[in-house]
Structures are given as structure tokens and as C-alpha cells.
TORMARFI-624869 format. One record per atom (N, C-alpha, C, O): residue number from 1; atom name; x negated, y, z negated. Coordinates in nm, 2 decimals. Atoms other than C-alpha are relative to their C-alpha. Example, Ala and Ser with C-alpha at 12.3 -4.5 7.8 and 13.67 -1.06 7.14 Angstrom:
BEGIN
k	a	east	north	up
1	N	-0.09	-0.12	0.00 $
1	CA	-1.23	-0.45	-0.78 $
1	C	-0.09	0.12	0.00 $
1	O	-0.19	0.12	-0.07 $
2	N	0.09	-0.11	0.00 $
2	CA	-1.37	-0.11	-0.71 $
2	C	0.08	0.11	-0.08 $
2	O	0.03	0.22	-0.09 $
This chain:
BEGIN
k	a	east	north	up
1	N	0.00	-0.06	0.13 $
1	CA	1.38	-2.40	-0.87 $
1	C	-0.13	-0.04	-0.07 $
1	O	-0.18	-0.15	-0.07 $
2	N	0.14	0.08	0.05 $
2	CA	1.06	-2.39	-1.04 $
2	C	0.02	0.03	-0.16 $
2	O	0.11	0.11	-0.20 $
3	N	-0.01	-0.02	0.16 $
3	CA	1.00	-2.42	-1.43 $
3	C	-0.06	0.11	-0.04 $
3	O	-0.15	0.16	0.02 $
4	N	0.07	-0.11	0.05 $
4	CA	0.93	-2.13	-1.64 $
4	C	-0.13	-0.02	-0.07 $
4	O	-0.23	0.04	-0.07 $
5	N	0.09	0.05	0.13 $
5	CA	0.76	-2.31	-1.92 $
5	C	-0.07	-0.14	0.03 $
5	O	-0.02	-0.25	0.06 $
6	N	0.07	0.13	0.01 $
6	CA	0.50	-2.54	-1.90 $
6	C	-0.05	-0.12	-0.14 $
6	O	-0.04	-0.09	-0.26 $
7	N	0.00	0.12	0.11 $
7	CA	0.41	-2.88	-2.12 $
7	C	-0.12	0.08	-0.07 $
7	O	-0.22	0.12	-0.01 $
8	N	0.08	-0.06	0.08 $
8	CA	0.23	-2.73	-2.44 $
8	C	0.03	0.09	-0.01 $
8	O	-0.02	0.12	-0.12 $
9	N	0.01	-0.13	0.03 $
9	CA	0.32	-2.38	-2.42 $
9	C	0.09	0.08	-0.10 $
9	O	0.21	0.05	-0.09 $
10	N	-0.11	-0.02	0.06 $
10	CA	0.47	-2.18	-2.69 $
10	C	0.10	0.06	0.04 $
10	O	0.11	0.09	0.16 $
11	N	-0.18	-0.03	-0.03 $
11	CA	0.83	-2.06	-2.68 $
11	C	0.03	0.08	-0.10 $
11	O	-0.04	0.06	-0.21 $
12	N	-0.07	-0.06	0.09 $
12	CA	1.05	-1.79	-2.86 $
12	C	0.10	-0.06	0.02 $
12	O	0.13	-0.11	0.12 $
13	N	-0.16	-0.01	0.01 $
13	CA	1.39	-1.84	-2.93 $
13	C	0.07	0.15	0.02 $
13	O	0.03	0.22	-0.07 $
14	N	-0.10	-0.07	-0.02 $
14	CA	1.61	-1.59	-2.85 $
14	C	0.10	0.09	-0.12 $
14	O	0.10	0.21	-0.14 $
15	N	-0.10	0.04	0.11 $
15	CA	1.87	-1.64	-3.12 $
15	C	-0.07	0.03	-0.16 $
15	O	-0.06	0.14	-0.22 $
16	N	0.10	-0.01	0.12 $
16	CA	1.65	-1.68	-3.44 $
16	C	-0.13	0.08	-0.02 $
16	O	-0.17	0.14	-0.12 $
17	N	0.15	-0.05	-0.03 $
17	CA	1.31	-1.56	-3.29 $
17	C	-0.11	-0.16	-0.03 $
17	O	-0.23	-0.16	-0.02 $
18	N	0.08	0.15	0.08 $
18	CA	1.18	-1.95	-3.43 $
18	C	-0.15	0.02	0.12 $
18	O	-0.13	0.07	0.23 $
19	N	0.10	0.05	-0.14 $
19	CA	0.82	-2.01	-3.22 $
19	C	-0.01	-0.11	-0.02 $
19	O	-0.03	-0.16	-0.13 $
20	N	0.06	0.13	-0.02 $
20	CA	0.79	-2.32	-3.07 $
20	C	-0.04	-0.08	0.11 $
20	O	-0.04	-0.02	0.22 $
21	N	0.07	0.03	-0.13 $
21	CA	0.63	-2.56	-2.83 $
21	C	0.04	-0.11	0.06 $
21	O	0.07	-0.21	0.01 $
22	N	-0.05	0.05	-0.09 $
22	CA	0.71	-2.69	-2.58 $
22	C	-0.06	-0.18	0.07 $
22	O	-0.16	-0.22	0.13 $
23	N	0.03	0.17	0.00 $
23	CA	0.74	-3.10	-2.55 $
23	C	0.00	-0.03	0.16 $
23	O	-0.11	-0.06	0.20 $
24	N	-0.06	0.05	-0.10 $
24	CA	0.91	-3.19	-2.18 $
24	C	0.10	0.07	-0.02 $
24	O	0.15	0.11	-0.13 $
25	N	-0.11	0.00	-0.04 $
25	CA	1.19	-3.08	-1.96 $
25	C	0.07	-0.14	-0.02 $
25	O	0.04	-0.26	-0.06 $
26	N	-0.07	0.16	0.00 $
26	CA	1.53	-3.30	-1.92 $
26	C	0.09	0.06	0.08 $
26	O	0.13	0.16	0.03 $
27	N	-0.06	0.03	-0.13 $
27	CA	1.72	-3.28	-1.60 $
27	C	0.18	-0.02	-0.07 $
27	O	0.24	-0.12	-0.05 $
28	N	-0.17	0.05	0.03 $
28	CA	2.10	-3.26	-1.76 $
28	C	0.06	0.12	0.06 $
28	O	0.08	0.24	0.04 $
29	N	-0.12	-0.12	-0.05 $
29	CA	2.34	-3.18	-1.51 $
29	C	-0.03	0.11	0.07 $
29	O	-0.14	0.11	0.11 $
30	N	0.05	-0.11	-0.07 $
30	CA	2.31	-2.87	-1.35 $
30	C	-0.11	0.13	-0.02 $
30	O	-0.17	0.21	0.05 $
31	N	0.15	-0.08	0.06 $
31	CA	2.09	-2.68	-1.60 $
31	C	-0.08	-0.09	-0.07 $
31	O	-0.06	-0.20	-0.12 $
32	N	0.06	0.05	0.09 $
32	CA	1.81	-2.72	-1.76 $
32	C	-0.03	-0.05	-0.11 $
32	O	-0.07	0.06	-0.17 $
33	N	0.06	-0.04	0.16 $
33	CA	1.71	-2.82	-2.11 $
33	C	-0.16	-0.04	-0.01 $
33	O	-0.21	-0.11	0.07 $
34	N	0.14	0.04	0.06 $
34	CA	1.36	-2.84	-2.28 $
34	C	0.02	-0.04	-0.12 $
34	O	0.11	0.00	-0.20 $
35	N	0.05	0.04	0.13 $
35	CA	1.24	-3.03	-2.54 $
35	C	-0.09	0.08	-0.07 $
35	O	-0.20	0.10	-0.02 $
36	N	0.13	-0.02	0.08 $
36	CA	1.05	-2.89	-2.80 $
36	C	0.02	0.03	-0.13 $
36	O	0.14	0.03	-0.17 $
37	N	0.03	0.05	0.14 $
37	CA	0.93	-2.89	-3.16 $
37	C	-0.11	0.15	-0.08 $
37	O	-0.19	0.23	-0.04 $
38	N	0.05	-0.09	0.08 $
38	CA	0.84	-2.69	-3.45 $
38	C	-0.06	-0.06	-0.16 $
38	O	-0.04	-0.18	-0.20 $
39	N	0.02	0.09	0.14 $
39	CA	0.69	-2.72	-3.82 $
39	C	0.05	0.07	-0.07 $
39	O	0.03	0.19	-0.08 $
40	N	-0.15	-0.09	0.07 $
40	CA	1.00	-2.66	-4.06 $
40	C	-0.12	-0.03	-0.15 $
40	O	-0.16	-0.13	-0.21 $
41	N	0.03	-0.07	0.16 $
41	CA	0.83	-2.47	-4.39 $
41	C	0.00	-0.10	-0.12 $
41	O	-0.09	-0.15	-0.19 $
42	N	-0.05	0.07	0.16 $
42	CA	1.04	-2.63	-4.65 $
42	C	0.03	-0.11	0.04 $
42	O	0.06	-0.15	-0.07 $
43	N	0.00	0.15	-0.04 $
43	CA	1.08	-2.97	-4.51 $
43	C	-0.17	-0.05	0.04 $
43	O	-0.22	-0.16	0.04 $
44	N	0.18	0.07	-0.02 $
44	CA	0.70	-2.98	-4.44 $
44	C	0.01	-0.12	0.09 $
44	O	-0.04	-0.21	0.03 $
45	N	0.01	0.08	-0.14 $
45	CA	0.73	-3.19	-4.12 $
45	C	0.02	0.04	0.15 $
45	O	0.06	0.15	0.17 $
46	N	-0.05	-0.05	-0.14 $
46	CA	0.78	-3.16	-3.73 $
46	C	0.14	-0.01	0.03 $
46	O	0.17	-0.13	0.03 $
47	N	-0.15	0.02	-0.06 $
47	CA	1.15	-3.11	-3.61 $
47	C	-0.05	0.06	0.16 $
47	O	-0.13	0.15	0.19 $
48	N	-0.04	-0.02	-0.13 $
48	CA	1.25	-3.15	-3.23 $
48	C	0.15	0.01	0.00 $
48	O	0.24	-0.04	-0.08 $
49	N	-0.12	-0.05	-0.04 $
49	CA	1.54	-2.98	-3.06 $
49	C	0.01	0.01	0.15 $
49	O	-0.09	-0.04	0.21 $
50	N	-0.04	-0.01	-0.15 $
50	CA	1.67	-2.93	-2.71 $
50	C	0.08	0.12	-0.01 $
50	O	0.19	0.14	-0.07 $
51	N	-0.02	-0.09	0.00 $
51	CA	1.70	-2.60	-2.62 $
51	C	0.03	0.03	0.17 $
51	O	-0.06	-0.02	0.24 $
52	N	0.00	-0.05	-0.11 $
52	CA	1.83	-2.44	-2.27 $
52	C	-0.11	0.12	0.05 $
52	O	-0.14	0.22	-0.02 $
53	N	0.14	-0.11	-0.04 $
53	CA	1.56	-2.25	-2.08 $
53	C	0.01	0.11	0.00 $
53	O	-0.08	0.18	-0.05 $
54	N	-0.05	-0.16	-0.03 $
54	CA	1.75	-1.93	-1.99 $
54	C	0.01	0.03	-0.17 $
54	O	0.05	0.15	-0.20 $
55	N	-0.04	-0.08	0.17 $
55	CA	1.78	-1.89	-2.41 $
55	C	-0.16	-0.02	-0.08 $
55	O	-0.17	-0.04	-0.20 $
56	N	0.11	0.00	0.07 $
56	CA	1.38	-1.91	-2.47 $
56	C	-0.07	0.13	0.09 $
56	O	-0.04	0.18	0.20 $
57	N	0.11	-0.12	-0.03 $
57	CA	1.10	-1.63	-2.44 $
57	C	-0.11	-0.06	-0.01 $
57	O	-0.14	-0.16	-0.07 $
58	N	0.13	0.09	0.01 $
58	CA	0.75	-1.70	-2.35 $
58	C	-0.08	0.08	-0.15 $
58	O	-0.10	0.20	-0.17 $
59	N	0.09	-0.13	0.14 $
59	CA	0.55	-1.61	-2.72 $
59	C	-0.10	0.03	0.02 $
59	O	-0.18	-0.02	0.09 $
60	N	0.15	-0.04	-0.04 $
60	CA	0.31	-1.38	-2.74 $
60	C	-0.13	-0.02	-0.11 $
60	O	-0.24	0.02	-0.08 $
């Protein structure tokens, strides 16, 4: 199985449309998740999340 997304690249969401980029994979279990991080508006800082791969888009 190879990765879609590589370290650094951005990411859509699916769900929301959010862009964001991509920190590291994490090996849970039988699928995948990624890490990755965004900069939230109204909190004016970086948030990280863990998102499954099959539910991101590569952004354009």
C-alpha cells in the first residue's frame, strides 16, 4: 500500500472543505490516519487533528 499524501503537502477535507497540511502518518490498526494541522481564524493559532486518508483531497 503506498501513501497518497506526502510530509508537507496540502490536504482538503472532504466534510468541511478546511485546507490543510500535512504533519505525519500513524499506522492505527488497519487503516490509516494522518496528522495534520491548520491555522484556526478566530483562535489565531495552529490546531492539529487526525484525519483518515480515504476522507482527504489533494488541494489545489
Amino acid at each position: 500500500m503506498r501513501r497518497l499524501f506526502r510530509k508537507g503537502e496540502r490536504v482538503k477535507d472532504k466534510k468541511n472543505g478546511r485546507v490543510m497540511e500535512v504533519i505525519n502518518y500513524i499506522k492505527h490498526k488497519s487503516k490509516k490516519v494522518v496528522k495534520v494541522a491548520w491555522f484556526d481564524l478566530e483562535k489565531k493559532e495552529v490546531r492539529e487533528d487526525q484525519c483518515e486518508e480515504d476522507k482527504l483531497l489533494k488541494a489545489s
